[in-house]
Every structure is written in C-alpha cells, then in structure tokens.
MIDRENKOL-553422 format. One record per atom (N, C-alpha, C): chain; atom name; z negated, x negated, y. Coordinates in nm, 3 decimals. Example, Ala and Ser with C-alpha at 12.3 -4.5 7.8 and 13.67 -1.06 7.14 Angstrom:
c = A | a = N | pz = -0.780 | px = -1.319 | py = -0.569
c = A | a = CA | pz = -0.780 | px = -1.230 | py = -0.450
c = A | a = C | pz = -0.780 | px = -1.320 | py = -0.330
c = A | a = N | pz = -0.708 | px = -1.285 | py = -0.225
c = A | a = CA | pz = -0.714 | px = -1.367 | py = -0.106
c = A | a = C | pz = -0.787 | px = -1.290 | py = 0.003
//
This chain:
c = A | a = N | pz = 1.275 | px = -1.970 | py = 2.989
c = A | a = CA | pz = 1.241 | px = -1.920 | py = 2.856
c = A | a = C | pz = 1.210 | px = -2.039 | py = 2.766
c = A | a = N | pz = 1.131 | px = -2.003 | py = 2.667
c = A | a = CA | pz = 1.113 | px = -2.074 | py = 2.573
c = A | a = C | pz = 1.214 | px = -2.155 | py = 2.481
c = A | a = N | pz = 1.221 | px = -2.278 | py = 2.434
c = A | a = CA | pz = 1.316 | px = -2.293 | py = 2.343
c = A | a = C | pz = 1.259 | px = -2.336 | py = 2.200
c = A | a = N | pz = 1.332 | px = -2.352 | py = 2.098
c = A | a = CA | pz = 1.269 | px = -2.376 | py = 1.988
c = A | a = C | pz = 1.189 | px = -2.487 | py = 1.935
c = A | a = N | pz = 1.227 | px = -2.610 | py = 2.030
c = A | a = CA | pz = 1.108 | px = -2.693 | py = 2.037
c = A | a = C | pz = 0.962 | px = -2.661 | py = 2.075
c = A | a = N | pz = 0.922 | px = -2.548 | py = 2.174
c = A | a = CA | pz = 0.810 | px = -2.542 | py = 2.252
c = A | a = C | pz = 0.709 | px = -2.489 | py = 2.136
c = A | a = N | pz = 0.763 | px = -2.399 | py = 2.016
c = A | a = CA | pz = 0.697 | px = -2.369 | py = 1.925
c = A | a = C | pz = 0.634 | px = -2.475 | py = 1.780
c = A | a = N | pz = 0.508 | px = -2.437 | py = 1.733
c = A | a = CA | pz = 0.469 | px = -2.587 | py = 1.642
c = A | a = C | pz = 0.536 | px = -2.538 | py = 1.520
c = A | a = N | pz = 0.597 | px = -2.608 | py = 1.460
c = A | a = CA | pz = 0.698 | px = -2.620 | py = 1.341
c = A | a = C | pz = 0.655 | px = -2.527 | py = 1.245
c = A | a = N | pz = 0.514 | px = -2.534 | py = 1.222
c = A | a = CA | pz = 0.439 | px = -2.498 | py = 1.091
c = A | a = C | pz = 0.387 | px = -2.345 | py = 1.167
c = A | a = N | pz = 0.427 | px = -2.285 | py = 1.238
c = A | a = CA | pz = 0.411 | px = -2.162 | py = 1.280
c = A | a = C | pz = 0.455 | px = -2.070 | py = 1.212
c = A | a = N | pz = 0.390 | px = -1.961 | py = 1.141
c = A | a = CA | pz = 0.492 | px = -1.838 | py = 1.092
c = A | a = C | pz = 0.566 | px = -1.764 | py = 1.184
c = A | a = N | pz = 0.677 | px = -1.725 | py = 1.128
c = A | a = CA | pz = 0.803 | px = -1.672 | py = 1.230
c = A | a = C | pz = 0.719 | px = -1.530 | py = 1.278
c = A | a = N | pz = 0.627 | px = -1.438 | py = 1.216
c = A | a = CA | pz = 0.589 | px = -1.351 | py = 1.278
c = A | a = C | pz = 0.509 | px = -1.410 | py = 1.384
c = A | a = N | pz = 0.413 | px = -1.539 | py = 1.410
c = A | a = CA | pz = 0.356 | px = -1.547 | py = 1.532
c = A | a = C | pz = 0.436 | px = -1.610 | py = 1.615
c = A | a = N | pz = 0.553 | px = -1.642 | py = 1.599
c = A | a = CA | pz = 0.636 | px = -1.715 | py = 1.705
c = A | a = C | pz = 0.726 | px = -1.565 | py = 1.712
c = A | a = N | pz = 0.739 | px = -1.453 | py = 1.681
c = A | a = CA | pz = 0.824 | px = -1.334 | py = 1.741
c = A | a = C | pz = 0.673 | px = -1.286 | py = 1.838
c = A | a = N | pz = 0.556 | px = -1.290 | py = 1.832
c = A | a = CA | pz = 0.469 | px = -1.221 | py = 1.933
c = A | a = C | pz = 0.426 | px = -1.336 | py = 2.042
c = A | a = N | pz = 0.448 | px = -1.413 | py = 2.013
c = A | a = CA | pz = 0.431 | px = -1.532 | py = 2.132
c = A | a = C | pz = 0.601 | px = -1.484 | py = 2.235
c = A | a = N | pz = 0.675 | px = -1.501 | py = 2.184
c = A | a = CA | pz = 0.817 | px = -1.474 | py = 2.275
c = A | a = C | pz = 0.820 | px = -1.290 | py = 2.324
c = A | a = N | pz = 0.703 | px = -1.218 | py = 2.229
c = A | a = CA | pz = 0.725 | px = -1.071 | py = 2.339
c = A | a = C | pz = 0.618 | px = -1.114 | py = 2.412
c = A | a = N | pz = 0.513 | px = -1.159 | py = 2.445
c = A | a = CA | pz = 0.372 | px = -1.240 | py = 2.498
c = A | a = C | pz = 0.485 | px = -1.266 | py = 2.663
c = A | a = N | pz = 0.587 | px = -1.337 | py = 2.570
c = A | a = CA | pz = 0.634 | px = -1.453 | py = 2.721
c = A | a = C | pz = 0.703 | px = -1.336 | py = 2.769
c = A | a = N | pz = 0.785 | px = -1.235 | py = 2.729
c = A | a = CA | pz = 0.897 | px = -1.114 | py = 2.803
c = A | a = C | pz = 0.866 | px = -1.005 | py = 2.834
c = A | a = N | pz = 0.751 | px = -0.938 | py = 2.770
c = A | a = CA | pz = 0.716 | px = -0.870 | py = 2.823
c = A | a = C | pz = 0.604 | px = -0.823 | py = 2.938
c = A | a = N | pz = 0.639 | px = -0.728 | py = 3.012
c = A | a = CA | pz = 0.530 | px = -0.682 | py = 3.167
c = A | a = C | pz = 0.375 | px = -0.681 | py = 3.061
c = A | a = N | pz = 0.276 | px = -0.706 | py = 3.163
c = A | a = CA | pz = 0.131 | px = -0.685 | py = 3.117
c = A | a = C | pz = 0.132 | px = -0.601 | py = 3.071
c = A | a = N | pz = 0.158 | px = -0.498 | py = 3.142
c = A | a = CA | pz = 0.127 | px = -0.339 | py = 3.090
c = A | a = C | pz = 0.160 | px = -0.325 | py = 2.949
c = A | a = N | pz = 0.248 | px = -0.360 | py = 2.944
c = A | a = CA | pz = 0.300 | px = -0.346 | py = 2.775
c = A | a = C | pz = 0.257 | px = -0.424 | py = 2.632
c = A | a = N | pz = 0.144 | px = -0.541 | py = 2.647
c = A | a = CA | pz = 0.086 | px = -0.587 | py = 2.588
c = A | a = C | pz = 0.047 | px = -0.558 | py = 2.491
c = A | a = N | pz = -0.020 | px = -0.411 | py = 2.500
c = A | a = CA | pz = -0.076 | px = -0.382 | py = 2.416
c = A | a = C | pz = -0.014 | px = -0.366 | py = 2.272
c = A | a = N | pz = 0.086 | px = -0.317 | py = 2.340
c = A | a = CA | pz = 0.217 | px = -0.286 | py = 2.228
c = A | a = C | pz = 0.253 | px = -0.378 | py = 2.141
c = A | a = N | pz = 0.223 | px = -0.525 | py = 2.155
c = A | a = CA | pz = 0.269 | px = -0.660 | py = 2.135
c = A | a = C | pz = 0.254 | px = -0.641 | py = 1.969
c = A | a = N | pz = 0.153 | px = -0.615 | py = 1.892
c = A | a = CA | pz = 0.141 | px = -0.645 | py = 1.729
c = A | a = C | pz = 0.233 | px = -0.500 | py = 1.699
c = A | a = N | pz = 0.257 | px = -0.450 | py = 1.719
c = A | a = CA | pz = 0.337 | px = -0.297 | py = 1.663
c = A | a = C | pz = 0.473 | px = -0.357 | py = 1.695
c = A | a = N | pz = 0.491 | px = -0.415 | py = 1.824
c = A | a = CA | pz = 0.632 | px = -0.471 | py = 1.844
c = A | a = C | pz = 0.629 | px = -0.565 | py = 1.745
c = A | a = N | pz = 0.562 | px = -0.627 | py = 1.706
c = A | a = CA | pz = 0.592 | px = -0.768 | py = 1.679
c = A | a = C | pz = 0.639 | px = -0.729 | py = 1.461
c = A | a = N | pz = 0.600 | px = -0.618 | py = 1.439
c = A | a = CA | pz = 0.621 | px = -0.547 | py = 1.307
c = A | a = C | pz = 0.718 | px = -0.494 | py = 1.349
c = A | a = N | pz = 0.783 | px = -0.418 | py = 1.434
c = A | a = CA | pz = 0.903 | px = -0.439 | py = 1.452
c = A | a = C | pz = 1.012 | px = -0.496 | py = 1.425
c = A | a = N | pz = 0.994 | px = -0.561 | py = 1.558
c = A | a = CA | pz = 1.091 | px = -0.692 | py = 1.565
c = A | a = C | pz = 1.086 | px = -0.773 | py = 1.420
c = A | a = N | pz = 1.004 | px = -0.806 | py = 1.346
c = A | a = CA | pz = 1.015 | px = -0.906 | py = 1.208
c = A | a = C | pz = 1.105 | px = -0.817 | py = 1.106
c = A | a = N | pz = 1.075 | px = -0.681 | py = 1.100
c = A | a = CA | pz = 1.175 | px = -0.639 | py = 1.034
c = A | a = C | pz = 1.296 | px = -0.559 | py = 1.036
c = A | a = N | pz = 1.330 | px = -0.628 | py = 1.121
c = A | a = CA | pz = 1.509 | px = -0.604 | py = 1.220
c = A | a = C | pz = 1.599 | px = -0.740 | py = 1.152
c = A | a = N | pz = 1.705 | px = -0.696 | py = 1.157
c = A | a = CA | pz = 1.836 | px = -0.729 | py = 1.033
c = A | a = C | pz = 1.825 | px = -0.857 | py = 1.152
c = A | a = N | pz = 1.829 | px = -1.012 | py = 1.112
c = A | a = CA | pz = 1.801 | px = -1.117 | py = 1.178
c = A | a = C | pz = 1.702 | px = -1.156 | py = 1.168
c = A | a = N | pz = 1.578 | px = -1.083 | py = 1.149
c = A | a = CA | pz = 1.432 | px = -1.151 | py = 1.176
c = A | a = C | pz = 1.413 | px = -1.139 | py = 1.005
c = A | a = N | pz = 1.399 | px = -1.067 | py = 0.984
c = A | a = CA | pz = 1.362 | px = -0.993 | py = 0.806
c = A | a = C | pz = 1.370 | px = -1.102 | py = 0.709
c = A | a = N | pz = 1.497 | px = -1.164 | py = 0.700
c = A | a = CA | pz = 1.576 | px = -1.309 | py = 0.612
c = A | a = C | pz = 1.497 | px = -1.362 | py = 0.594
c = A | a = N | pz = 1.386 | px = -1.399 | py = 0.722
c = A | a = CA | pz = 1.280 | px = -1.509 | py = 0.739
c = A | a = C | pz = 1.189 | px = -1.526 | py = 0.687
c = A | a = N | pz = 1.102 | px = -1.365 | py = 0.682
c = A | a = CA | pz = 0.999 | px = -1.325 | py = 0.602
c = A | a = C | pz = 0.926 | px = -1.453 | py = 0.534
c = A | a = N | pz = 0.795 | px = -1.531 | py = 0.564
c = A | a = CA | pz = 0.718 | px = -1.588 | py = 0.486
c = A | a = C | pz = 0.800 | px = -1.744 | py = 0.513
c = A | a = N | pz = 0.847 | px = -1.814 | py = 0.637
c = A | a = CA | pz = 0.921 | px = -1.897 | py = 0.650
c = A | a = C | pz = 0.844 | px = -1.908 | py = 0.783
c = A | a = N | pz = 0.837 | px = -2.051 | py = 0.785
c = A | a = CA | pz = 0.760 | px = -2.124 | py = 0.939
c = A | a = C | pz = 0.883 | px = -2.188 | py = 1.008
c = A | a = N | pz = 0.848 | px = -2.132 | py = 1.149
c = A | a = CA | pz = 0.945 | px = -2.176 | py = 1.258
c = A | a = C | pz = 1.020 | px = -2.301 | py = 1.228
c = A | a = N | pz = 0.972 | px = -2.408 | py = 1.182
c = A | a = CA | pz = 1.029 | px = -2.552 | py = 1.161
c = A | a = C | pz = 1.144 | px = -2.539 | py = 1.068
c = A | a = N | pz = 1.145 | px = -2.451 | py = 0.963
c = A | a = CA | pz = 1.240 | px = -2.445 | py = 0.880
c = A | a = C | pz = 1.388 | px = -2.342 | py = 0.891
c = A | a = N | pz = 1.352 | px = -2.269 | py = 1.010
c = A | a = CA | pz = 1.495 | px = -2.248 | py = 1.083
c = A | a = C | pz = 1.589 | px = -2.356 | py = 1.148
c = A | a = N | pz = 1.724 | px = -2.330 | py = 1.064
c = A | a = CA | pz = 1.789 | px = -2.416 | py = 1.168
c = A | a = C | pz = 1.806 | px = -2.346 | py = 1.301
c = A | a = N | pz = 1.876 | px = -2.420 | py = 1.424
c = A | a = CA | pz = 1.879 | px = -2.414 | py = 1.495
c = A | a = C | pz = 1.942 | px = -2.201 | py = 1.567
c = A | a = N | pz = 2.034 | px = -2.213 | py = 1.457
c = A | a = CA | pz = 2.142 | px = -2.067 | py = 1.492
c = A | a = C | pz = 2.000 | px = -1.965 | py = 1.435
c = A | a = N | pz = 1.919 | px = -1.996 | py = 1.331
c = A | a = CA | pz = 1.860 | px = -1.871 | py = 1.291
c = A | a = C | pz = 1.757 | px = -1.886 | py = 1.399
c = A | a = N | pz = 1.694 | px = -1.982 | py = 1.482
c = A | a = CA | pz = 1.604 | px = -1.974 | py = 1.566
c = A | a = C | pz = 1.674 | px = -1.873 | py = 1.680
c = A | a = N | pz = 1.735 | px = -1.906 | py = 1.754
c = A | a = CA | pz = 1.861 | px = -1.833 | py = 1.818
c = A | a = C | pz = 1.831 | px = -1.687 | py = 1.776
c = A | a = N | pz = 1.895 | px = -1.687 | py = 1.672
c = A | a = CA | pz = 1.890 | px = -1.538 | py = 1.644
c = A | a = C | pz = 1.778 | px = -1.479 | py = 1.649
c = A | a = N | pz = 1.642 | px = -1.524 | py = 1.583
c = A | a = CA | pz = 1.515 | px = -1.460 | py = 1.588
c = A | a = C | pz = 1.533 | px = -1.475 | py = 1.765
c = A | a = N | pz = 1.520 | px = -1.527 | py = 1.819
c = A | a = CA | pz = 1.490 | px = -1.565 | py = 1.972
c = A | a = C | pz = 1.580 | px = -1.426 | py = 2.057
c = A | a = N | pz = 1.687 | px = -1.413 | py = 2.042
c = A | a = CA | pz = 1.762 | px = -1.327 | py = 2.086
c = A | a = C | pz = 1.730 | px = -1.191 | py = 2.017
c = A | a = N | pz = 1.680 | px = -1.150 | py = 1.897
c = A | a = CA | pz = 1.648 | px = -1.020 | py = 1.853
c = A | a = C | pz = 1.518 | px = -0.987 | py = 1.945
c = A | a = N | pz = 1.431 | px = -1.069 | py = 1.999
c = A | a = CA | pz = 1.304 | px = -1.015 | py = 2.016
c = A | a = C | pz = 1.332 | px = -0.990 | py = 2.179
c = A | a = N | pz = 1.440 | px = -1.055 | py = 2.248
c = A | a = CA | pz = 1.495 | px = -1.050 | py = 2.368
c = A | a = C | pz = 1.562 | px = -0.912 | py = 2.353
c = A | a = N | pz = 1.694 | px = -0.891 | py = 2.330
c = A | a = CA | pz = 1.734 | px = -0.756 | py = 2.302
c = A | a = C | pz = 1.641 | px = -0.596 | py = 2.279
c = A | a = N | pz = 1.532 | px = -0.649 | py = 2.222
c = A | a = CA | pz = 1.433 | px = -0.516 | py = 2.178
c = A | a = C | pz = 1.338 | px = -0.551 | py = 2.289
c = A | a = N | pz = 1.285 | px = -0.669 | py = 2.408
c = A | a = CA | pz = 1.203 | px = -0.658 | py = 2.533
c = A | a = C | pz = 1.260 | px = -0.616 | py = 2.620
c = A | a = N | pz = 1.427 | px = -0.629 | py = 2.600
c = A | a = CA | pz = 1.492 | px = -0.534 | py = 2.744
c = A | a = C | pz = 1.549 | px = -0.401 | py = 2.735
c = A | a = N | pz = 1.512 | px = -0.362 | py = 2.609
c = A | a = CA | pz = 1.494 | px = -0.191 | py = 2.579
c = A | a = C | pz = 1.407 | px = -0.158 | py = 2.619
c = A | a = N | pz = 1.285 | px = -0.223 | py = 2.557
c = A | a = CA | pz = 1.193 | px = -0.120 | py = 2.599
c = A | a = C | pz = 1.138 | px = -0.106 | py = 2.733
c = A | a = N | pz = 1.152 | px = -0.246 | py = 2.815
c = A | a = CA | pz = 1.125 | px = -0.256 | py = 2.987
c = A | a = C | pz = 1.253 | px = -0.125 | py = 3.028
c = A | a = N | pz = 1.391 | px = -0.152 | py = 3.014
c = A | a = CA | pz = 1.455 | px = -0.065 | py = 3.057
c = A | a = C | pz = 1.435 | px = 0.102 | py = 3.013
c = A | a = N | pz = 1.402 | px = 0.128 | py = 2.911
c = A | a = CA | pz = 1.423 | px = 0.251 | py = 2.872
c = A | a = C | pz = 1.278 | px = 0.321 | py = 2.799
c = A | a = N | pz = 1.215 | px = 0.220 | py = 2.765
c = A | a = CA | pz = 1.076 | px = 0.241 | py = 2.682
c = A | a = C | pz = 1.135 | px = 0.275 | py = 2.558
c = A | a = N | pz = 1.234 | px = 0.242 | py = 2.518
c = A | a = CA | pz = 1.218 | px = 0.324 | py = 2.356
c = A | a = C | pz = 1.296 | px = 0.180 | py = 2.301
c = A | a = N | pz = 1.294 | px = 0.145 | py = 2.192
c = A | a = CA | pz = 1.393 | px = 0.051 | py = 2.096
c = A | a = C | pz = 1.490 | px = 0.105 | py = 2.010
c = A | a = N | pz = 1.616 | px = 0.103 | py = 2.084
c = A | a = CA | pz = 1.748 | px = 0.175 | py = 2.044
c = A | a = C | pz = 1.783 | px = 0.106 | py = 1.862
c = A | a = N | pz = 1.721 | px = -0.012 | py = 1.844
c = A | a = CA | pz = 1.700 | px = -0.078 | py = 1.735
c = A | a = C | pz = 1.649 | px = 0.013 | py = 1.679
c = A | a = N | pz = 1.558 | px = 0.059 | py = 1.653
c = A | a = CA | pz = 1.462 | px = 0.101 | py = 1.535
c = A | a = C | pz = 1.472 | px = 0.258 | py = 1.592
c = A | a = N | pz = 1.528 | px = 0.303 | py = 1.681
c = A | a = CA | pz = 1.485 | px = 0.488 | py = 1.753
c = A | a = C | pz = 1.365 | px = 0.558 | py = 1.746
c = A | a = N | pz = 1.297 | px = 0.416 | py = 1.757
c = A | a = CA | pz = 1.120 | px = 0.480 | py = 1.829
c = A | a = C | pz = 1.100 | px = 0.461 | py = 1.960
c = A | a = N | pz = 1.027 | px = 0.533 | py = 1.991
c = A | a = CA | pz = 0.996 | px = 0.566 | py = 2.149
c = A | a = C | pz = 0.862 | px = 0.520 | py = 2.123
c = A | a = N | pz = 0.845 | px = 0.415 | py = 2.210
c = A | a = CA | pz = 0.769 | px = 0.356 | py = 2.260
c = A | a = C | pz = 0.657 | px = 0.378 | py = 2.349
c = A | a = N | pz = 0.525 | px = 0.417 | py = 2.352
c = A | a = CA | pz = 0.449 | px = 0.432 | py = 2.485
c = A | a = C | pz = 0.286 | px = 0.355 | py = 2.470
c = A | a = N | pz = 0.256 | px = 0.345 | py = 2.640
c = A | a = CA | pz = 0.139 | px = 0.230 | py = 2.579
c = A | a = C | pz = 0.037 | px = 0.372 | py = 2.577
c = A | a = N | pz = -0.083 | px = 0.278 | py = 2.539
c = A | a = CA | pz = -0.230 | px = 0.376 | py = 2.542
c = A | a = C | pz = -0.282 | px = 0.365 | py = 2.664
c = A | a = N | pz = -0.180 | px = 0.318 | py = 2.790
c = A | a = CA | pz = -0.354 | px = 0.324 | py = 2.935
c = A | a = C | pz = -0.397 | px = 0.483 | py = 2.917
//
C-alpha cells in the first residue's frame, strides 16, 4: 500500500482519497471511483480536511484519511454497500 510520502504534498486531499480507492479497489468498480471519492471526503475523518493539501496533514490525520478510504473499499468489495454512509452501491456494466 501506499504511504504518505508516495503522494505530492501540494495534492488536494480529495485527489489523494481517489488515487487510494484507484489503488484498492477491483477494476470493475472503477467506475464508482468519483461518487466514492464524495463519499469518502465527507465521512467524520476525511471532512476536517476539506480544502487542505496532503502535505499539510500530519502524519495521524494522513493515517486516518488513509484508513477511512480502506474501511469503506472493504465494504463495498465485501458486501457492495458502505455500512458508513447506508448506500448500496452498484456499478453501471
């Protein structure tokens, strides 16, 4: 997995939460990636960040964004729905 170095500092935290569902989630589910990625930014952990570039997390809030977007890729691989938010999830093939 990624760590918080691999991302460029001056990145907004919303394109560094769709780069890390990019890296966790199956192809198939891709599509889903910008709807997840509005999601995931506004889930209790990611939200704080709002309008803040990756570089200016310390280390624990990187963590945390890093682990919220993990937690909501192994919902929806396991179950298709995000027990986070209680939407059910499905792609368009």
């Amino acid at each position: 997995m990624s760590t918080q170095r691999d991302f460029d500092a001056q990145s907004p935290i919303r394109d560094v939460v769709a780069a890390l569902l990019a890296l966790v989630l199956p192809a198939p589910v891709h599509e889903l990636i910008p709807r997840l990625t509005d999601m995931v930014s506004a889930c209790k952990g990611v939200v704080e960040h709002r309008g803040k570039l990756w570089g200016e997390l310390s280390e624990g809030e990187g963590n945390i964004v890093a682990t919220r977007v993990g937690v909501i890729a192994h919902e929806i691989i396991r179950t298709g729905r995000s027990e986070e938010t209680g939407e059910r999830l499905h792609s368009r093939a």
